[in-house]
C-alpha positions as CSV (number, residue, x, y, z in Angstrom):
1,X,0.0,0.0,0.0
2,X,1.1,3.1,-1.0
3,X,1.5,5.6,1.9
4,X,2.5,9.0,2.5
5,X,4.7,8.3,4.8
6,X,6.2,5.7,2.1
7,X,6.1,8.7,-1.0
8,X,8.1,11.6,1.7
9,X,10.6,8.7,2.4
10,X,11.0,8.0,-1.3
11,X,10.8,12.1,-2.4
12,X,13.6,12.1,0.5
13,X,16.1,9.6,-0.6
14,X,15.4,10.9,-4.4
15,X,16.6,14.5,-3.4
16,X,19.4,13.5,-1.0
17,X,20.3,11.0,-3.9
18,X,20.6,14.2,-6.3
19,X,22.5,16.6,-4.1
20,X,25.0,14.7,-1.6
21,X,24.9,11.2,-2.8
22,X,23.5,8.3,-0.9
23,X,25.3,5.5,1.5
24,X,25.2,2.3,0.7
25,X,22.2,1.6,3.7
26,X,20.4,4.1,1.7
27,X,20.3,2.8,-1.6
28,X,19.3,-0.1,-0.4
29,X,16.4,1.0,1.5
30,X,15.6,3.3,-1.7
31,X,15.5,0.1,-4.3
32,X,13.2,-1.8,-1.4
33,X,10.9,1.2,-1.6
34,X,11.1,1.3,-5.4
35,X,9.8,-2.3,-5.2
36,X,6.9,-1.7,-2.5
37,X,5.9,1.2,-4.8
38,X,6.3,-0.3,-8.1
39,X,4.0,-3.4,-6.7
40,X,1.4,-1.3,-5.3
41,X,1.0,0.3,-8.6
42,X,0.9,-2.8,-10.1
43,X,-1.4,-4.1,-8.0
44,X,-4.0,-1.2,-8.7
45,X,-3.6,-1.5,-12.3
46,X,-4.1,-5.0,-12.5
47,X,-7.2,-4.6,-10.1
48,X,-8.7,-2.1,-12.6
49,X,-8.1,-4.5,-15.3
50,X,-9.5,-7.1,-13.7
51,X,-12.7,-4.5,-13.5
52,X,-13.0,-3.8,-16.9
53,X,-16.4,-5.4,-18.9
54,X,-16.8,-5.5,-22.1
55,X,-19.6,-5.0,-23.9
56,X,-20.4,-6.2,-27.3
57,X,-22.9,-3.6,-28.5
58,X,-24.0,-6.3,-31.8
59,X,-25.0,-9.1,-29.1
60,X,-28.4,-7.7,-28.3
């Protein structure tokens, strides 16, 4: 599940990443938060797909 706590950590580690650099520790908790993110998205997608009906207009 996608958080806000989750996105400020990412937004975070993204910034930090683009001005100082990032330890080791932290590029590692940023890729695991890529993946919790990237799942949850994922996830949400394939629910909405899963939604979807079609509907053959000819069938009547």
């Amino acid at each position: 599940m996608i958080t806000p706590e989750l996105l400020a950590r990412i937004n975070e580690l993204a910034r930090k990443k683009r001005t100082i650099g990032l330890t080791e520790e932290e590029l590692a908790e940023q890729k695991e938060l890529y993946k919790i993110y990237l799942a949850a998205i994922r996830g949400q997608v394939t629910s909405l797909l899963d939604s979807i009906e079609f509907v053959d207009a000819e069938a009547d």
